[in-house]
Biopython code that builds the backbone (N, CA, C, O; Angstrom):
import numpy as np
from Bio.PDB.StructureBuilder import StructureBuilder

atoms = [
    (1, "UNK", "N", (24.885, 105.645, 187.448)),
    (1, "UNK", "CA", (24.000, 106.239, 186.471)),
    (1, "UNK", "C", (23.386, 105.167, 185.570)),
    (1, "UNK", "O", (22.204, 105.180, 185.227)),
    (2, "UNK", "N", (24.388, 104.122, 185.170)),
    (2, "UNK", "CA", (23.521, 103.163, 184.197)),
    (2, "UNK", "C", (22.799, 102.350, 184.831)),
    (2, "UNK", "O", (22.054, 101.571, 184.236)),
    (3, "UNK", "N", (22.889, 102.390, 186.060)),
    (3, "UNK", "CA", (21.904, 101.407, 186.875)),
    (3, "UNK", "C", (20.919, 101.853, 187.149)),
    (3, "UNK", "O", (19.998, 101.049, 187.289)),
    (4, "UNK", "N", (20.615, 103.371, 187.367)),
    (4, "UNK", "CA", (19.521, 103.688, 187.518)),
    (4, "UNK", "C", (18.762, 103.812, 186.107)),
    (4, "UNK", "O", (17.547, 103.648, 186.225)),
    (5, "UNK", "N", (19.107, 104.010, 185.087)),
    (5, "UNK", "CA", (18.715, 103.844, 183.546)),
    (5, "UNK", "C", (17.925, 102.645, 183.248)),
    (5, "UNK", "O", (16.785, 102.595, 182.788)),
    (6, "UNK", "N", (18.604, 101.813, 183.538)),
    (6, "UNK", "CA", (18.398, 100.527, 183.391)),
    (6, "UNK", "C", (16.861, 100.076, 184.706)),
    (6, "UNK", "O", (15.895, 99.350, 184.471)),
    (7, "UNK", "N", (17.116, 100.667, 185.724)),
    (7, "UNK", "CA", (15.565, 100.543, 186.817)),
    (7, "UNK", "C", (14.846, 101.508, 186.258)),
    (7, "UNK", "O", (13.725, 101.430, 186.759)),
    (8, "UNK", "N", (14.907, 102.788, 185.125)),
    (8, "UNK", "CA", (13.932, 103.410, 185.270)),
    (8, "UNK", "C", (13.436, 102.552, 183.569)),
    (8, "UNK", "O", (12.277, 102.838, 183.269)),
    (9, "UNK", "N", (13.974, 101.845, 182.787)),
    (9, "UNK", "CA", (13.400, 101.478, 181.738)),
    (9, "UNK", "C", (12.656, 99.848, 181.849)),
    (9, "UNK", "O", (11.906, 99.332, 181.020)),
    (10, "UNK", "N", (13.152, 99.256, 183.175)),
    (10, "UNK", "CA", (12.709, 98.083, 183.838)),
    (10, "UNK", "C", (10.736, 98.414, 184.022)),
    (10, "UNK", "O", (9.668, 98.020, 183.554)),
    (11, "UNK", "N", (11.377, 99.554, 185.197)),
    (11, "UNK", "CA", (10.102, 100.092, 185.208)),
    (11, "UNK", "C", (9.058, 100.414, 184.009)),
    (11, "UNK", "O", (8.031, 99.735, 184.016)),
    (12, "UNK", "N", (9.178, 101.178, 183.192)),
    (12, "UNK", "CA", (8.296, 101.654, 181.520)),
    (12, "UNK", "C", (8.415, 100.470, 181.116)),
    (12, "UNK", "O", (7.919, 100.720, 180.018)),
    (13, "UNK", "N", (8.720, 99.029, 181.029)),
    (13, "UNK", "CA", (8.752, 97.695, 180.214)),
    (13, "UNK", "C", (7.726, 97.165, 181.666)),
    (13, "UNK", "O", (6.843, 96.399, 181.282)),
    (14, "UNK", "N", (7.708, 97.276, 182.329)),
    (14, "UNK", "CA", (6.638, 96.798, 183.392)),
    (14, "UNK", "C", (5.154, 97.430, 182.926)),
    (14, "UNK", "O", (4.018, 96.955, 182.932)),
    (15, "UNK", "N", (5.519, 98.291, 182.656)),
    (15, "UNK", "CA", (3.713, 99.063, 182.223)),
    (15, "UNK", "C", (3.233, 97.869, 181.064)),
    (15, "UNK", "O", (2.303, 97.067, 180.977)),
    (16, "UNK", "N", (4.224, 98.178, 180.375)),
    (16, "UNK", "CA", (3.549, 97.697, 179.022)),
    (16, "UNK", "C", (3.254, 96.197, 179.159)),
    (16, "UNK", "O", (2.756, 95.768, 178.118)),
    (17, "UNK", "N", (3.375, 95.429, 179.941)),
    (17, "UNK", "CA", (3.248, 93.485, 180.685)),
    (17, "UNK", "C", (1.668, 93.872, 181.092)),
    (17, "UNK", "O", (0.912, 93.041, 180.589)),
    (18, "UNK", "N", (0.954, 94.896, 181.857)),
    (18, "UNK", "CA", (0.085, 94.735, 182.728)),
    (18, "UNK", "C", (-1.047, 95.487, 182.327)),
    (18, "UNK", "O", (-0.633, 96.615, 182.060)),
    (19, "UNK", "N", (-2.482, 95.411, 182.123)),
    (19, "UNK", "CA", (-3.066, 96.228, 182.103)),
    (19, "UNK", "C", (-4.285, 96.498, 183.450)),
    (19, "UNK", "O", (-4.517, 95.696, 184.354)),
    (20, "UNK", "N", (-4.753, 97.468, 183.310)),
    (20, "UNK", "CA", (-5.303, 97.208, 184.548)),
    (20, "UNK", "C", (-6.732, 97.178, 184.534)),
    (20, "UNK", "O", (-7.208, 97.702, 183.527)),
    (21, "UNK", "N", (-7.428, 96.792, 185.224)),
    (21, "UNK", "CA", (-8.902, 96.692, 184.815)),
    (21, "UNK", "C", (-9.857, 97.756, 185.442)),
    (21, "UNK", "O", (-9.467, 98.478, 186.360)),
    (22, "UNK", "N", (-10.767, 97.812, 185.069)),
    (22, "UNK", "CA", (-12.181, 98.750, 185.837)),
    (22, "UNK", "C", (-12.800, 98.470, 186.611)),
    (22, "UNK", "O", (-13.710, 97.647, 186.516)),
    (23, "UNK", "N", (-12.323, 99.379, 188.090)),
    (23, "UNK", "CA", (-12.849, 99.160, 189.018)),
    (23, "UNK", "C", (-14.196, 99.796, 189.545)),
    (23, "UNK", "O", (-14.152, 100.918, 189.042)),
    (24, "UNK", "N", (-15.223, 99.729, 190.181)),
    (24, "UNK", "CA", (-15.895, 100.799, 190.423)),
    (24, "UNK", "C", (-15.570, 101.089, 192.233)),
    (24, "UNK", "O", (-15.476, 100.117, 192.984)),
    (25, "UNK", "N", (-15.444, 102.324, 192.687)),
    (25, "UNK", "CA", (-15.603, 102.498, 194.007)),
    (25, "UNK", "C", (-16.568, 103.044, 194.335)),
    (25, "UNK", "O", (-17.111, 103.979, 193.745)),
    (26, "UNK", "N", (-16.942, 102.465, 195.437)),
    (26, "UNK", "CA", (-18.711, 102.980, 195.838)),
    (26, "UNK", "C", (-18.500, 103.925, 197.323)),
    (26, "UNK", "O", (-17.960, 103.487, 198.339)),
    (27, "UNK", "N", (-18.796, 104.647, 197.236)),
    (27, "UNK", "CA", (-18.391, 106.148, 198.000)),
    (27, "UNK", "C", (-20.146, 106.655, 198.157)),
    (27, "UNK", "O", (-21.216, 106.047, 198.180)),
    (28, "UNK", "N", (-19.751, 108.007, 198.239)),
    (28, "UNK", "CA", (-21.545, 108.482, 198.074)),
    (28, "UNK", "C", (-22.318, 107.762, 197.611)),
    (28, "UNK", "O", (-23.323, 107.238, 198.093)),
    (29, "UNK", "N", (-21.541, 107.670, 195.934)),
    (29, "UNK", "CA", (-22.038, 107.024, 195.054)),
    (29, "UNK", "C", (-21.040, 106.720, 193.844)),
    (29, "UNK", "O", (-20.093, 107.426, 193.498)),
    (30, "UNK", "N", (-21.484, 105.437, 193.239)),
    (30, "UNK", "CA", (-20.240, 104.982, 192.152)),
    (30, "UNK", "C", (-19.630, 105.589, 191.256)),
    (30, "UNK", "O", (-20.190, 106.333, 190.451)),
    (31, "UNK", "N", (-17.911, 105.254, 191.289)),
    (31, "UNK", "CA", (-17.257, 106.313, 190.485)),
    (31, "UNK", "C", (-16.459, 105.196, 189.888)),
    (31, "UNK", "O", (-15.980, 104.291, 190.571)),
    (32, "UNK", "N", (-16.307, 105.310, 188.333)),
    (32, "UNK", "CA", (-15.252, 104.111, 187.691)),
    (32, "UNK", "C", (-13.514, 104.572, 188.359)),
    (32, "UNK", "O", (-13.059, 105.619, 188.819)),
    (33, "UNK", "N", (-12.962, 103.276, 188.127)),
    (33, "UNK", "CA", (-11.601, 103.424, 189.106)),
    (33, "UNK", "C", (-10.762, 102.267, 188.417)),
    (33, "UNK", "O", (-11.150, 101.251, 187.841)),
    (34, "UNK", "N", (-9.119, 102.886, 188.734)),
    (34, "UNK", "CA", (-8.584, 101.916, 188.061)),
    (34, "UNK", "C", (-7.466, 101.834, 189.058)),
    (34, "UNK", "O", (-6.781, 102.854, 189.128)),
    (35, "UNK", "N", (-7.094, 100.705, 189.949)),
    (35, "UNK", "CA", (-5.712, 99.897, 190.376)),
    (35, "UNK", "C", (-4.576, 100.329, 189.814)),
    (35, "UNK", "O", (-4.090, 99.702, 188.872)),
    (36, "UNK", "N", (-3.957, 101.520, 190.334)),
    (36, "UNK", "CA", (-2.368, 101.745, 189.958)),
    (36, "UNK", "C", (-1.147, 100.723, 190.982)),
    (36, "UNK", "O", (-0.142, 100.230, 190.469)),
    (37, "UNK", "N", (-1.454, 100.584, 192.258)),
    (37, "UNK", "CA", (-1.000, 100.113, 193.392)),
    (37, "UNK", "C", (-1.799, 99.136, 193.870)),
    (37, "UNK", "O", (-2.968, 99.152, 193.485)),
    (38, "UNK", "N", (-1.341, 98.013, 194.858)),
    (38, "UNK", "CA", (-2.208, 97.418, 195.263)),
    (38, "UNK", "C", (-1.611, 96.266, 196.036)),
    (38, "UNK", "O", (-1.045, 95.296, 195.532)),
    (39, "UNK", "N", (-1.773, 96.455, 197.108)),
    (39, "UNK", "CA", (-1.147, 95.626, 198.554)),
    (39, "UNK", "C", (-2.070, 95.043, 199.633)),
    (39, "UNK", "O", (-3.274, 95.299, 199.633)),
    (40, "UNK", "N", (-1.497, 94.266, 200.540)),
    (40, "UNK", "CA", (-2.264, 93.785, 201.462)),
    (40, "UNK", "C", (-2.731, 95.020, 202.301)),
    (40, "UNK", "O", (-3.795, 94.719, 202.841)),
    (41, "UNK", "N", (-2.421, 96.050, 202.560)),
    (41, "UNK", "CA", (-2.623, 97.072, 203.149)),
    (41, "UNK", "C", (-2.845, 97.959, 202.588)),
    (41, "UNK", "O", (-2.635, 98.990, 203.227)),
    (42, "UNK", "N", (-3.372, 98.153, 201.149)),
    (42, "UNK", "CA", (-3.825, 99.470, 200.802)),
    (42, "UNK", "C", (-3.719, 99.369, 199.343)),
    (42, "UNK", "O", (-3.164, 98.482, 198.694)),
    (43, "UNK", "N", (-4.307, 100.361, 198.945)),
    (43, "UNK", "CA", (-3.981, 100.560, 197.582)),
    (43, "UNK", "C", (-4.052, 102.099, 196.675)),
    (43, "UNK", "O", (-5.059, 102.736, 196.984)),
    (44, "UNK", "N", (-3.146, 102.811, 195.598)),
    (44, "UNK", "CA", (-3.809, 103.608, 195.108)),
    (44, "UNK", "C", (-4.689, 103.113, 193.904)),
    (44, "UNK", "O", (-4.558, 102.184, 193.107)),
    (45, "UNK", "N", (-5.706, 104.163, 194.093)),
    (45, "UNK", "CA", (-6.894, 104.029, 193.072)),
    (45, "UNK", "C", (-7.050, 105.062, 191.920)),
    (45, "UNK", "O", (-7.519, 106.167, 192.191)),
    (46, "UNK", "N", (-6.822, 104.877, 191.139)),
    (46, "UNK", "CA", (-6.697, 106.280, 190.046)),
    (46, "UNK", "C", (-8.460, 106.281, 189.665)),
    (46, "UNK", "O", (-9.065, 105.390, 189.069)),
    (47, "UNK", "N", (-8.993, 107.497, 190.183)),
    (47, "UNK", "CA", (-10.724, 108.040, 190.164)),
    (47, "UNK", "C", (-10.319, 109.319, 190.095)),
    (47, "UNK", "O", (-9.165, 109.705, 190.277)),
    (48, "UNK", "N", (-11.764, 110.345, 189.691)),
    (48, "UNK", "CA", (-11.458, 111.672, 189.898)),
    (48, "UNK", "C", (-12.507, 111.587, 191.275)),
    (48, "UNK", "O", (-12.494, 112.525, 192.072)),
    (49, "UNK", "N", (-13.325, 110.517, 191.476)),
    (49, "UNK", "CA", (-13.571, 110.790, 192.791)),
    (49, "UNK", "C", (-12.798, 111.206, 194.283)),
    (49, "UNK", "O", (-11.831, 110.564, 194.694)),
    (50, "UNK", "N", (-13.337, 112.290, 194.965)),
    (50, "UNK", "CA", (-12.666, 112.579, 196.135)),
    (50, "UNK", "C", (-13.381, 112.235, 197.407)),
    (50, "UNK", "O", (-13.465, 113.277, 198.058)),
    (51, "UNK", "N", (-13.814, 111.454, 197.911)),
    (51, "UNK", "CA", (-14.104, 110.765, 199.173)),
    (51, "UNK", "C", (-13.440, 111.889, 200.387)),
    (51, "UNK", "O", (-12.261, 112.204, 200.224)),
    (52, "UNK", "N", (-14.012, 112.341, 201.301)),
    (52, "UNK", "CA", (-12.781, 112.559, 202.721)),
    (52, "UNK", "C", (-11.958, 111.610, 202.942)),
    (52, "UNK", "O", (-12.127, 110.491, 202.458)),
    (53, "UNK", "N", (-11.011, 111.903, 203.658)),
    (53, "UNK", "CA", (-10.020, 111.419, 204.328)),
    (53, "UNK", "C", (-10.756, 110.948, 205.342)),
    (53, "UNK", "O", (-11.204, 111.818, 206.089)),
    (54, "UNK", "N", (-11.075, 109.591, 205.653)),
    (54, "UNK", "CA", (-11.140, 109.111, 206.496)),
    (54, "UNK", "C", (-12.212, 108.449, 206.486)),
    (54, "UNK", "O", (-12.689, 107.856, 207.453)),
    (55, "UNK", "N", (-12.902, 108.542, 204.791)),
    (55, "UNK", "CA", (-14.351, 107.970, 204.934)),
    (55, "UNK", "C", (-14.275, 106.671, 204.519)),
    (55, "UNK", "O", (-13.379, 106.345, 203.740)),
    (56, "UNK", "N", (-15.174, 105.778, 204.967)),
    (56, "UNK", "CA", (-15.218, 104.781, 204.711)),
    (56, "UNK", "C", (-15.792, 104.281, 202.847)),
    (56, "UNK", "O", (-16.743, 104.864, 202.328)),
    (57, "UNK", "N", (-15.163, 103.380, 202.251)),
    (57, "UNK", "CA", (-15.506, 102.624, 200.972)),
    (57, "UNK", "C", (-15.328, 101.689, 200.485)),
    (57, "UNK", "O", (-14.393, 100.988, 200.871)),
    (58, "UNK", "N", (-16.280, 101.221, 199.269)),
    (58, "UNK", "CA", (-15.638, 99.932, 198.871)),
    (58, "UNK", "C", (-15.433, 100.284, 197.558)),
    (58, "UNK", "O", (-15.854, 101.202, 196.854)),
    (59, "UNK", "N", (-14.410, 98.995, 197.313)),
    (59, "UNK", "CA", (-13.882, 98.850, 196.446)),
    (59, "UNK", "C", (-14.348, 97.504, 195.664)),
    (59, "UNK", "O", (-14.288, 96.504, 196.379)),
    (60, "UNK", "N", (-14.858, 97.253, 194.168)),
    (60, "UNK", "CA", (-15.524, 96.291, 193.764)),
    (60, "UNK", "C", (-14.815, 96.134, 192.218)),
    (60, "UNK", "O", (-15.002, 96.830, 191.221)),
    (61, "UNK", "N", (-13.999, 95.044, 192.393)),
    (61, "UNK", "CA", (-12.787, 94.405, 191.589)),
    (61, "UNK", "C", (-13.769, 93.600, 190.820)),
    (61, "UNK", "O", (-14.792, 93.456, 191.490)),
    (62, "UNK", "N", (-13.852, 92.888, 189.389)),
    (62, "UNK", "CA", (-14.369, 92.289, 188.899)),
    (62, "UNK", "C", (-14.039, 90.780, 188.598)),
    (62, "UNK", "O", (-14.620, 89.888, 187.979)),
    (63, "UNK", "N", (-12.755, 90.883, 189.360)),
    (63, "UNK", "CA", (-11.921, 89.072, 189.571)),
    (63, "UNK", "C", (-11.602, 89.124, 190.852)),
    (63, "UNK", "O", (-11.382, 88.081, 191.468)),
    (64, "UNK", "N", (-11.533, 90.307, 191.430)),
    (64, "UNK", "CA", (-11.008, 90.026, 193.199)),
    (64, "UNK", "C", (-12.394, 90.073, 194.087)),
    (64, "UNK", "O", (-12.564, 89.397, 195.101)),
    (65, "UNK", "N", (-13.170, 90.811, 193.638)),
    (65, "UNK", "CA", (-14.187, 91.007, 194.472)),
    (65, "UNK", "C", (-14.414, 92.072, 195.024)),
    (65, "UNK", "O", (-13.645, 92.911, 194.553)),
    (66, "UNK", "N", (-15.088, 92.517, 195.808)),
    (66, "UNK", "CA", (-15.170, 93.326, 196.598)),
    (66, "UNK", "C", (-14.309, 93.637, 198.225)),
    (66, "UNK", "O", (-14.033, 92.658, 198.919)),
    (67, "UNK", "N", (-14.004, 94.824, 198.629)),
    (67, "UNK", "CA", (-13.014, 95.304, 199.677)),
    (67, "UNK", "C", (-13.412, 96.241, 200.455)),
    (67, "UNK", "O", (-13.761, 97.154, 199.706)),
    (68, "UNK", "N", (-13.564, 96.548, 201.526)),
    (68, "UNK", "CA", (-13.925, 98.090, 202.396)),
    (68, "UNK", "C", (-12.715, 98.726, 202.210)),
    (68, "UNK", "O", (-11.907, 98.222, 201.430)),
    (69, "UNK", "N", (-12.481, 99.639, 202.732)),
    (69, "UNK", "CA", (-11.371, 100.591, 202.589)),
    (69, "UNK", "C", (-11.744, 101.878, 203.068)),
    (69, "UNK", "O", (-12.859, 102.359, 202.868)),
    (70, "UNK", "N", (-10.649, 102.557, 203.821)),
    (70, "UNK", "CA", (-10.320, 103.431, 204.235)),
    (70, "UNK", "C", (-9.971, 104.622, 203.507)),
    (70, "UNK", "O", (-8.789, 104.318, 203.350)),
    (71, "UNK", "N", (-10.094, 105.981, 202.817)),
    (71, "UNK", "CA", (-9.643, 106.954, 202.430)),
    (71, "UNK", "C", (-8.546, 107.494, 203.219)),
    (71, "UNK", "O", (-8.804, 108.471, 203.921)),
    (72, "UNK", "N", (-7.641, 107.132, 203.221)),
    (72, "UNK", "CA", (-6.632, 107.803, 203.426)),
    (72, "UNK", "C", (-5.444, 109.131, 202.622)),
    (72, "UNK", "O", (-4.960, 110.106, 203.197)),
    (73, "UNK", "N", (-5.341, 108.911, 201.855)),
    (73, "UNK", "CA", (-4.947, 109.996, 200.994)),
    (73, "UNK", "C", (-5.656, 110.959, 199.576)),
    (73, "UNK", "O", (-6.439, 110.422, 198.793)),
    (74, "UNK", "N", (-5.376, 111.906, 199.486)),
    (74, "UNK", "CA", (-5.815, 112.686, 197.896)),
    (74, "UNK", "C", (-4.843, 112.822, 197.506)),
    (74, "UNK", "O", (-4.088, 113.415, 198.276)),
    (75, "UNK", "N", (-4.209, 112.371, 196.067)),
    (75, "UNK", "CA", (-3.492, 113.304, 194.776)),
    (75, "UNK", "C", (-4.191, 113.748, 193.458)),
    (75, "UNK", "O", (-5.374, 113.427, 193.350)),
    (76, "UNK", "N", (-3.622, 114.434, 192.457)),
    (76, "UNK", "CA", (-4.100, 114.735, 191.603)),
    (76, "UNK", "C", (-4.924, 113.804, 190.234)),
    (76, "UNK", "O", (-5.773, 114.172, 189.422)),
    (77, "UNK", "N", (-4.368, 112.741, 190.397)),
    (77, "UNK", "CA", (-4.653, 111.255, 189.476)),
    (77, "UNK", "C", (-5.709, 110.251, 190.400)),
    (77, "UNK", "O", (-6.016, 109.134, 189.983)),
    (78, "UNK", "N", (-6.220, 110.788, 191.695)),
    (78, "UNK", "CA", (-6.765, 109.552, 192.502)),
    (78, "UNK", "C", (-6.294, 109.651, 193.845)),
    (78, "UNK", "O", (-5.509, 110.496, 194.274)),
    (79, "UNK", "N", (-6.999, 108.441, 194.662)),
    (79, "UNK", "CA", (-7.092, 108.477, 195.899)),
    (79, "UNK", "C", (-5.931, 107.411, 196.873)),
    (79, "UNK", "O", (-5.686, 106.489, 196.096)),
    (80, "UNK", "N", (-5.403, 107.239, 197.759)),
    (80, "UNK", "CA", (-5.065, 106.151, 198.539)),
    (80, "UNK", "C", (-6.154, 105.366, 199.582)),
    (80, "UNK", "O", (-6.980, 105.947, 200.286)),
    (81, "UNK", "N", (-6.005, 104.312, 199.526)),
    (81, "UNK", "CA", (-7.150, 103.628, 200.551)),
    (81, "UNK", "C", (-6.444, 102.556, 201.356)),
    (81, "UNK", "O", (-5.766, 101.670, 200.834)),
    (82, "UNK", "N", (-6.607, 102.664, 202.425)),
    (82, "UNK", "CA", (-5.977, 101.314, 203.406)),
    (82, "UNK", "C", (-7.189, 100.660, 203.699)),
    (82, "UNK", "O", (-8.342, 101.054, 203.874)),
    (83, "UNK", "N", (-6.544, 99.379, 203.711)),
    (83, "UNK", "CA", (-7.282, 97.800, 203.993)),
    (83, "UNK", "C", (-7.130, 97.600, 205.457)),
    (83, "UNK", "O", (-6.553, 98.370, 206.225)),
    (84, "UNK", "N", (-7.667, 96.569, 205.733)),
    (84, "UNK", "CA", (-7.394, 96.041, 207.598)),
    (84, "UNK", "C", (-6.431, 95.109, 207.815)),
    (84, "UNK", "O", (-6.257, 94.528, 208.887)),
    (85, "UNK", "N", (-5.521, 94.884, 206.379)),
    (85, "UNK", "CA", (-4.362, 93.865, 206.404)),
    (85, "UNK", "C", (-4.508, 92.446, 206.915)),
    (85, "UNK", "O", (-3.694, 91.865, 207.632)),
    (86, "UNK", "N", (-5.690, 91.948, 206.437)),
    (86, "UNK", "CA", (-6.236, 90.779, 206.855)),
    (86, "UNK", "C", (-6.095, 90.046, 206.242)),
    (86, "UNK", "O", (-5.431, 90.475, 205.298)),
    (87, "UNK", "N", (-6.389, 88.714, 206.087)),
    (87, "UNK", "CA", (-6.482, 87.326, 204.638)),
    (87, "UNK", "C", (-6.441, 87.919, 203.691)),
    (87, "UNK", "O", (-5.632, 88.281, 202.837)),
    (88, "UNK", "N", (-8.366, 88.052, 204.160)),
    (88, "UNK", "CA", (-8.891, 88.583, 202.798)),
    (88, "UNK", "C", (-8.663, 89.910, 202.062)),
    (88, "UNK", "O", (-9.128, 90.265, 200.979)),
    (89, "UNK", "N", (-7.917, 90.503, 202.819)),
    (89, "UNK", "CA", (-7.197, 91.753, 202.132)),
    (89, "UNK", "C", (-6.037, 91.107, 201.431)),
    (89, "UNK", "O", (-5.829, 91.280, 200.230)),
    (90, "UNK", "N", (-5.316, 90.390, 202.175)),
    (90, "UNK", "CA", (-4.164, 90.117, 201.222)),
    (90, "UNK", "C", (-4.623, 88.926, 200.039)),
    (90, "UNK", "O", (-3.710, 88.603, 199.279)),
    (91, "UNK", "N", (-5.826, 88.318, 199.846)),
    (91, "UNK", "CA", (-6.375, 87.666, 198.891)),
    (91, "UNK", "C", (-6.848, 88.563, 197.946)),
    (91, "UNK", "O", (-6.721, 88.305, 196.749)),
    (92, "UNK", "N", (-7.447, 89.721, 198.380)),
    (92, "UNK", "CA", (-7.763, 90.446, 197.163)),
    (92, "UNK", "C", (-6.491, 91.268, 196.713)),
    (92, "UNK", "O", (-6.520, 91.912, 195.665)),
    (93, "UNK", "N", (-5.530, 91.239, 197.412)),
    (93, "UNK", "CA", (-4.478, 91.835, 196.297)),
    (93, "UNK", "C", (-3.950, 91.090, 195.548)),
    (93, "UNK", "O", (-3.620, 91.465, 194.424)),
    (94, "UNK", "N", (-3.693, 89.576, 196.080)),
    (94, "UNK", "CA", (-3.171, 89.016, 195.088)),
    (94, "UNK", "C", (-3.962, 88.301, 193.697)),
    (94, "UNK", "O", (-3.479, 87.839, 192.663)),
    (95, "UNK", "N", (-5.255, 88.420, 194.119)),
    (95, "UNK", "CA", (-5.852, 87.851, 193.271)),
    (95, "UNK", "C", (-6.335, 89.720, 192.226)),
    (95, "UNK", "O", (-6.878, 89.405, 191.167)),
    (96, "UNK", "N", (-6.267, 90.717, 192.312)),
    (96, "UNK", "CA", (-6.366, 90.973, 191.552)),
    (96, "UNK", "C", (-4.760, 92.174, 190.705)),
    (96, "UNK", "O", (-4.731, 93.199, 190.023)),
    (97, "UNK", "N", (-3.841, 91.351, 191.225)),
    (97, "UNK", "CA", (-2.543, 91.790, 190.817)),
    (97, "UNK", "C", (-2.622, 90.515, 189.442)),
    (97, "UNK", "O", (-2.317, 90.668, 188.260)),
    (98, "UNK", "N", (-2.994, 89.639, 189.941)),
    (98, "UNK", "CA", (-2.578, 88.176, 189.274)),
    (98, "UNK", "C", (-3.882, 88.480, 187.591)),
    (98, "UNK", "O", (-3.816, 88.427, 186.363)),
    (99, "UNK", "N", (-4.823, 88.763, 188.593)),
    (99, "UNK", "CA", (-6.167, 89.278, 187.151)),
    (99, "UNK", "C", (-5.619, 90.050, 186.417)),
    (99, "UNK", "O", (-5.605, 89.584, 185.278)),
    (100, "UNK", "N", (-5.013, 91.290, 186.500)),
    (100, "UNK", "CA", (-4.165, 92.262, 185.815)),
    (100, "UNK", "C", (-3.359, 91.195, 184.873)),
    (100, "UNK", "O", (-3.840, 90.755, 183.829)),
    (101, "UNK", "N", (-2.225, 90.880, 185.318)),
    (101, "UNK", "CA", (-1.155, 90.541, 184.678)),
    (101, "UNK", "C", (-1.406, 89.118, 183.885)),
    (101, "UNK", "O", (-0.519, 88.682, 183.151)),
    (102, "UNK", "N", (-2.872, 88.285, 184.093)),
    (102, "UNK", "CA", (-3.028, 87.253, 183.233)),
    (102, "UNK", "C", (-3.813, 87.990, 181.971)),
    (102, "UNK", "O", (-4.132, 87.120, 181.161)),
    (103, "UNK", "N", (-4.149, 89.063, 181.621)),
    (103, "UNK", "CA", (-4.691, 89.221, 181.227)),
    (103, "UNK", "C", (-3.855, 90.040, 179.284)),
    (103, "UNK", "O", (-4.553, 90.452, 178.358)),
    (104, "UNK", "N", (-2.763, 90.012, 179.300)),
    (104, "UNK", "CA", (-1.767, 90.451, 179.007)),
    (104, "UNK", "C", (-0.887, 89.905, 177.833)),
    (104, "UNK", "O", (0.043, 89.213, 178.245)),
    (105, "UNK", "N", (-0.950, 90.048, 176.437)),
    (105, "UNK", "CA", (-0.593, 89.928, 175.801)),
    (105, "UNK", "C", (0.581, 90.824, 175.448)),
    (105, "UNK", "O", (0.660, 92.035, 175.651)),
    (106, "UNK", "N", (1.643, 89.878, 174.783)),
    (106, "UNK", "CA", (3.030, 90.678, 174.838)),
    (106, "UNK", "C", (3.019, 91.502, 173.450)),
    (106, "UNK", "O", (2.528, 91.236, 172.353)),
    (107, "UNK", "N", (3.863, 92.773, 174.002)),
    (107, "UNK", "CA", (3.478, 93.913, 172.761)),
    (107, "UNK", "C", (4.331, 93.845, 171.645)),
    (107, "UNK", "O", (5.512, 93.774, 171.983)),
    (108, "UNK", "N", (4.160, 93.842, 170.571)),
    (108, "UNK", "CA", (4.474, 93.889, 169.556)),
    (108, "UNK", "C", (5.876, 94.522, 168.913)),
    (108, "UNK", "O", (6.438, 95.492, 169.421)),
    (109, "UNK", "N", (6.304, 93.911, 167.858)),
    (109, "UNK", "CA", (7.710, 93.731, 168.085)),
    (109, "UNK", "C", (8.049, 95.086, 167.512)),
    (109, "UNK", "O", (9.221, 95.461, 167.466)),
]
sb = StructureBuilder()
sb.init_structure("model")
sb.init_model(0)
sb.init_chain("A")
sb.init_seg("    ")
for serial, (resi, resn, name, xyz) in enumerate(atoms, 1):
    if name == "N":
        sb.init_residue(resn, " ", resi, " ")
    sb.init_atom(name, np.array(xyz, "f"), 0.0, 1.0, " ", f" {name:<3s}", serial, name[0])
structure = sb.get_structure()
């Protein structure tokens, strides 16, 4: 029990290290978006945009760059999108995991 206490307050002290930036995803047409997740293979995107399942998009990071992506999932907060698990997929995750978290001033005492 205290171990899981201790991973679920690890976790809520992780929020507060990172913020995340504004993404836009270009679908039909552009919808602001924000990086909750974000891997060489995919990412969730918190939008109220809903794309199909299966449609093609990009994704346009303002330190990573731009990404195609796959619609793969809907939830209530946003979408899931898979990458082609390539370089440059795994360059744009790390480069905009790394944009997030440089960006980050520690919170107040």
């Amino acid at each position: 029990m205290t171990a899981r206490r201790r991973f679920i307050n690890e976790l809520a002290m992780a929020s507060r290290w990172r913020k995340r930036q504004m993404c836009v995803l270009l679908g039909d047409r552009p919808h602001p978006a924000s990086l909750r997740r974000v891997s060489a293979s995919g990412a969730f995107v918190e939008t109220n945009a809903r794309p199909p399942i299966g449609c093609h998009v990009m994704l346009l990071h303002p330190d990573a760059g731009q990404i195609d992506a796959i619609v793969d999932s809907h939830c209530l907060d946003g979408i899931g999108i898979i990458f082609d698990r390539s370089a440059p997929a795994a360059a744009f995750a790390l480069t905009a995991i790394a944009a997030d978290m440089s960006r980050v001033t520690a919170p107040a005492p």
